[in-house]
Backbone as a printed PyTorch tensor [residue, N CA C, xyz], in Angstrom:
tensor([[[-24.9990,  -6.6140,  11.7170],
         [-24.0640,  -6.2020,  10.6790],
         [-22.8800,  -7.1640,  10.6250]],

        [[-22.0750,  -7.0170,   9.5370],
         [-20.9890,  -8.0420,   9.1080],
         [-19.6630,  -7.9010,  10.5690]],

        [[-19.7890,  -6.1970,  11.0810],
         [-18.7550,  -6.3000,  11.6890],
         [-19.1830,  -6.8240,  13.0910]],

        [[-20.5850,  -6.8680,  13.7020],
         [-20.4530,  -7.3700,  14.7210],
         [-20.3060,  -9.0720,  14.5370]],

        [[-21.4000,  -9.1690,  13.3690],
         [-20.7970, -11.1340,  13.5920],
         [-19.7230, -11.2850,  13.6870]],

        [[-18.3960, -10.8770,  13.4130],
         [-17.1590, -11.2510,  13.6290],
         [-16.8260, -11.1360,  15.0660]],

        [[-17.9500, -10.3670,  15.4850],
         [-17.2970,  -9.4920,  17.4650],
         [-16.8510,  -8.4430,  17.2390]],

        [[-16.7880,  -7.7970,  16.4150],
         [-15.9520,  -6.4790,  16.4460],
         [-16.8950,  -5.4620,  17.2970]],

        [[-16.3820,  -4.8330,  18.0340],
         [-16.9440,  -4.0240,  19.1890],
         [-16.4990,  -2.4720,  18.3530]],

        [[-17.6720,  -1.3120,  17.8440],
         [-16.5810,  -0.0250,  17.5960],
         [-17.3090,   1.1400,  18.6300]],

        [[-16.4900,   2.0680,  18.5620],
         [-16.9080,   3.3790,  19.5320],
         [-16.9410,   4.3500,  17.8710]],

        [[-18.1180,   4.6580,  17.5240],
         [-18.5760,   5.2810,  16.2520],
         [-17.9060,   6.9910,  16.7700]],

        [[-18.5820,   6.8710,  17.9840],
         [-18.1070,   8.5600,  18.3810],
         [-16.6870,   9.0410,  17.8990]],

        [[-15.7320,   8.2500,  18.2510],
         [-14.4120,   8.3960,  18.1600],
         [-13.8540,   8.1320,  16.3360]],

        [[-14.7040,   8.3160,  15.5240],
         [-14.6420,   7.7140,  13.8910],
         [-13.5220,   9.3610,  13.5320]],

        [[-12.7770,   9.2180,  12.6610],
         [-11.4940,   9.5040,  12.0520],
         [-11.3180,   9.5150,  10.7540]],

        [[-10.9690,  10.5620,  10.2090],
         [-11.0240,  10.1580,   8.7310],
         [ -9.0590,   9.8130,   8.3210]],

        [[ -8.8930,   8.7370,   7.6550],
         [ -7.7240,   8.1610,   7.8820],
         [ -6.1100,   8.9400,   7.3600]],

        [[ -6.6710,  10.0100,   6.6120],
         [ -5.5790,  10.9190,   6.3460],
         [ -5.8380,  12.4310,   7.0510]],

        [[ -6.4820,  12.7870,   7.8280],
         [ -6.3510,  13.2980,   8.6000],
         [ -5.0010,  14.0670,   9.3920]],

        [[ -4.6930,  15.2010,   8.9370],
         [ -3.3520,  15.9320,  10.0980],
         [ -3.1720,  14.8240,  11.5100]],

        [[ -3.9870,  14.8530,  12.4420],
         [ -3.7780,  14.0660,  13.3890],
         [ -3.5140,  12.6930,  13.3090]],

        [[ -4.5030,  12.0090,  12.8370],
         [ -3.2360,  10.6950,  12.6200],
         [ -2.5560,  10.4740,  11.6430]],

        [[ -2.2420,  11.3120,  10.2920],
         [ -0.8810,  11.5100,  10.2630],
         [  0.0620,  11.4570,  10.7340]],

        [[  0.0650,  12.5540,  11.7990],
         [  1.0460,  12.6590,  12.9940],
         [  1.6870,  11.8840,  13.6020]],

        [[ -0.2190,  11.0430,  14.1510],
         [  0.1890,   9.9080,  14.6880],
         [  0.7710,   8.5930,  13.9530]],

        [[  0.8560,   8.6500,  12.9300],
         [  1.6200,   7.0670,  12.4170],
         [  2.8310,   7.4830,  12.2030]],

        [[  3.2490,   9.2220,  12.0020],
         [  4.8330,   9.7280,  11.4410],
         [  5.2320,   8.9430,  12.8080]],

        [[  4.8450,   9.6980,  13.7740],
         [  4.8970,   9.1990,  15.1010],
         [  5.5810,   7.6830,  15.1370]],

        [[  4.5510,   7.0320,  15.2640],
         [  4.9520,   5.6690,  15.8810],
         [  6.1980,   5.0450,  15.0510]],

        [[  5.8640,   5.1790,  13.4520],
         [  7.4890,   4.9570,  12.2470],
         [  8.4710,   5.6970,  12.8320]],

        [[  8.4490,   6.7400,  13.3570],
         [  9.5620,   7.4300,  14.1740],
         [ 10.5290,   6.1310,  15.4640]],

        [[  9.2580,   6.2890,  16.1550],
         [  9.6820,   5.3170,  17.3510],
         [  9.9890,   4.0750,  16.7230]],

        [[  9.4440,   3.5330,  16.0530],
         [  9.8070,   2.0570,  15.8200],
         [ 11.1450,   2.0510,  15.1670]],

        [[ 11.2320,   2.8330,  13.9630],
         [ 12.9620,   2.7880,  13.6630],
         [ 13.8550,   3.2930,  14.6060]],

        [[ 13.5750,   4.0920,  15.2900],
         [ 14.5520,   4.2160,  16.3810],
         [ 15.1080,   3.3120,  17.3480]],

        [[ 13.7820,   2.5350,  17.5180],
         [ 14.0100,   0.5780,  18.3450],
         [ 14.3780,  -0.0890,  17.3380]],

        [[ 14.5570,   0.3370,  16.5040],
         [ 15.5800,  -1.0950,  15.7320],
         [ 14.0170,  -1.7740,  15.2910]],

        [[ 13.0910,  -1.6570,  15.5320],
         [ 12.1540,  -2.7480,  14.9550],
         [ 11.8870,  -3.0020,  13.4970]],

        [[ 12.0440,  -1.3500,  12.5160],
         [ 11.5780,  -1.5000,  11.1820],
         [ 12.5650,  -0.9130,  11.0390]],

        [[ 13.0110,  -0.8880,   9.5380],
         [ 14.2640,  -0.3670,   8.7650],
         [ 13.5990,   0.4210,   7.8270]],

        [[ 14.8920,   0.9290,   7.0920],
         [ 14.4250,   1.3810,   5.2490],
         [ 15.4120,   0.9310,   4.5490]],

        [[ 14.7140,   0.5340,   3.4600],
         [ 16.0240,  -0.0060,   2.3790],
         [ 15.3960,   0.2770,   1.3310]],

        [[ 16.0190,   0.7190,   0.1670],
         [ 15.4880,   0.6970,  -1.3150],
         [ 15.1560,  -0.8180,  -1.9450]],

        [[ 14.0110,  -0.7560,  -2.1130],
         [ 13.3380,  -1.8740,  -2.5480],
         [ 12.2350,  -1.8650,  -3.4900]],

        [[ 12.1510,  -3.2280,  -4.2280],
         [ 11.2660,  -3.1490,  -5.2120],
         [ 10.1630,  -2.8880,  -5.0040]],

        [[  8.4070,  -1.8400,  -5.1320],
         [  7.3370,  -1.9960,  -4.4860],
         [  6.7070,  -1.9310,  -5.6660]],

        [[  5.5860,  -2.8970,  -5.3960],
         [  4.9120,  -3.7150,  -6.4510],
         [  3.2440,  -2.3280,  -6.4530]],

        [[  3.5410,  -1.8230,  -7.3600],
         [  2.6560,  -0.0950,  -7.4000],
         [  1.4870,  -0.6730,  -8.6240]],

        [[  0.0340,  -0.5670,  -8.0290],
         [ -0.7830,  -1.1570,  -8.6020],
         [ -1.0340,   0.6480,  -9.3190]],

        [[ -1.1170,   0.8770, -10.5190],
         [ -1.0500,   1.9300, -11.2470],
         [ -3.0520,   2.3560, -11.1920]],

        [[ -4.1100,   1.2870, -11.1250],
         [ -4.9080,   1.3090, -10.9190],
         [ -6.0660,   1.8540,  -9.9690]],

        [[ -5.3410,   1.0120,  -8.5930],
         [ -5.5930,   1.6000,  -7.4900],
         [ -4.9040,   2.4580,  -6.6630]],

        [[ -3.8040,   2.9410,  -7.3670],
         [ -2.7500,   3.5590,  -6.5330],
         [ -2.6080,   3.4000,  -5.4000]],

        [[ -1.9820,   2.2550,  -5.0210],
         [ -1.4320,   1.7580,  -3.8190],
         [ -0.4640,   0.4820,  -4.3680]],

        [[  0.1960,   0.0640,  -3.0890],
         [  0.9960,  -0.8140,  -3.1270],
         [  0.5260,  -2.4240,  -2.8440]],

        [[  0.7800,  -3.5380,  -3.3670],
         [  0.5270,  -5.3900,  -3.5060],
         [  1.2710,  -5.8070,  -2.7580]],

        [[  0.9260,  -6.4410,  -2.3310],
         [  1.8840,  -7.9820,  -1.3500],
         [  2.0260,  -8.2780,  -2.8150]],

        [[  3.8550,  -9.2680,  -2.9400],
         [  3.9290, -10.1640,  -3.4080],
         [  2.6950, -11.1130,  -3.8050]],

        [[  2.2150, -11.5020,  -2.8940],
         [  1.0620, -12.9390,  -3.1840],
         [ -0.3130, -12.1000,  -4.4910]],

        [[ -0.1690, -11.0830,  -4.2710],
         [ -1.6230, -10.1790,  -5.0510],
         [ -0.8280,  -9.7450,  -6.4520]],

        [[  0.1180, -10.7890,  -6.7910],
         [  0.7530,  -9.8060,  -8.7380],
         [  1.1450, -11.2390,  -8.8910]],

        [[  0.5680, -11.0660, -10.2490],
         [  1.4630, -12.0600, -11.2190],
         [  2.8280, -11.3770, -12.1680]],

        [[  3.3910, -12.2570, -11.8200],
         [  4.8410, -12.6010, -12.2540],
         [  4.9250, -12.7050, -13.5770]],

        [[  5.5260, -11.6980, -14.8770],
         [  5.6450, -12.4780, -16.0910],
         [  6.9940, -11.8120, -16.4880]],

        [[  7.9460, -13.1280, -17.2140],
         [  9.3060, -12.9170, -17.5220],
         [  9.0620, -11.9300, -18.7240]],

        [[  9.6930, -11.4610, -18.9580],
         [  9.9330, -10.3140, -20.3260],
         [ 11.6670, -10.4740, -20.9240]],

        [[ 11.0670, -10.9150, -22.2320],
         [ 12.8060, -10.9660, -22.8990],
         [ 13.3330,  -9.9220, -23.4450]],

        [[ 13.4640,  -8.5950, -22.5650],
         [ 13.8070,  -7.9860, -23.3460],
         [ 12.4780,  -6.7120, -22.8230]],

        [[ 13.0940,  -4.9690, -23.5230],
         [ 12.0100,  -4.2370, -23.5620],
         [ 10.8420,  -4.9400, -24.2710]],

        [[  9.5460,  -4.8130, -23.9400],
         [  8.3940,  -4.7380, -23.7970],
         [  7.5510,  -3.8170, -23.7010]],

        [[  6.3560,  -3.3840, -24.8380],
         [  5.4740,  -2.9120, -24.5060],
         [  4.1830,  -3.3490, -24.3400]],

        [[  3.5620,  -3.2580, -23.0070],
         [  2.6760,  -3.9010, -22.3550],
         [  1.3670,  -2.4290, -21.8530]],

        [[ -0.1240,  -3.2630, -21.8760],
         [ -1.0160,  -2.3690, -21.9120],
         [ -0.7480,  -2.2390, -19.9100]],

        [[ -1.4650,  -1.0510, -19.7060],
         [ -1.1770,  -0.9330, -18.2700],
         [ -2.8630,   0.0320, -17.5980]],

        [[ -3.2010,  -0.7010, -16.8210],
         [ -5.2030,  -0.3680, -16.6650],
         [ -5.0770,   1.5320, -16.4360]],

        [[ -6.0240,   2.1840, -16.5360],
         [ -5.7940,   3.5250, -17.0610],
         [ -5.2370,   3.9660, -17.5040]],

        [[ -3.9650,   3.9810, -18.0800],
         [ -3.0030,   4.2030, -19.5230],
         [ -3.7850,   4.5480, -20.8710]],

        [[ -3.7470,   5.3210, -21.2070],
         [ -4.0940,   5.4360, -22.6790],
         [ -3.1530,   4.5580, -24.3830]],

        [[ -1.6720,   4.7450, -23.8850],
         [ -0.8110,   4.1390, -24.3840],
         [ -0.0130,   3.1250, -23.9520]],

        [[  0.2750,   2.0530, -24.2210],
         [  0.9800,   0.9920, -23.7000],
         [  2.3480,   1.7870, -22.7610]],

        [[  2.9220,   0.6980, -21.9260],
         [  3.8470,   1.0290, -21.4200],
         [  5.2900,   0.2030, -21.4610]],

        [[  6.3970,   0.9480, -21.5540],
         [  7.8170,   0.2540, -21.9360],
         [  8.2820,  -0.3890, -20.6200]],

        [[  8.1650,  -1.7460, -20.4060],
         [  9.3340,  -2.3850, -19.7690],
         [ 10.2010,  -3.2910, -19.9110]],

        [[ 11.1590,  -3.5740, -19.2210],
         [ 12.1860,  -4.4980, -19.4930],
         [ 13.5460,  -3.4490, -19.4850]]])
């Protein structure tokens, strides 16, 4: 399979479904600890929200386009265009 050519070693027994109460918990968890060490912050910031897949883009995964002004632009599952600018 694709994941062992890479080496990936898995324990199937131990498989998780990823929203799950428990590791929920466990990632509130660890975001807990880590802002508490100073390692991660929060700040209000721009997040690049793929309306499609509902989730969030790296920078490097969106194109960039200037808008002069409101704009209405088509947006993927939208029925009606959408206003920005």
């Amino acid at each position: 399979t694709q994941l062992r050519f890479i080496g990936s070693s898995c324990d199937w027994s131990r498989e998780e479904f990823t929203m799950s109460d428990k590791l929920s918990r466990a990632v509130k968890e660890a975001f807990v600890r880590m802002y508490d060490q100073g390692l991660i912050y929060r700040e209000k910031r721009l997040v690049n929200w793929c309306c499609k897949l509902r989730t969030a883009l790296s920078d490097i995964e969106v194109d960039y386009v200037e808008l002069a002004g409101r704009t209405f632009r088509k947006v993927p599952d939208y029925k009606h265009e959408v206003e920005f600018g």
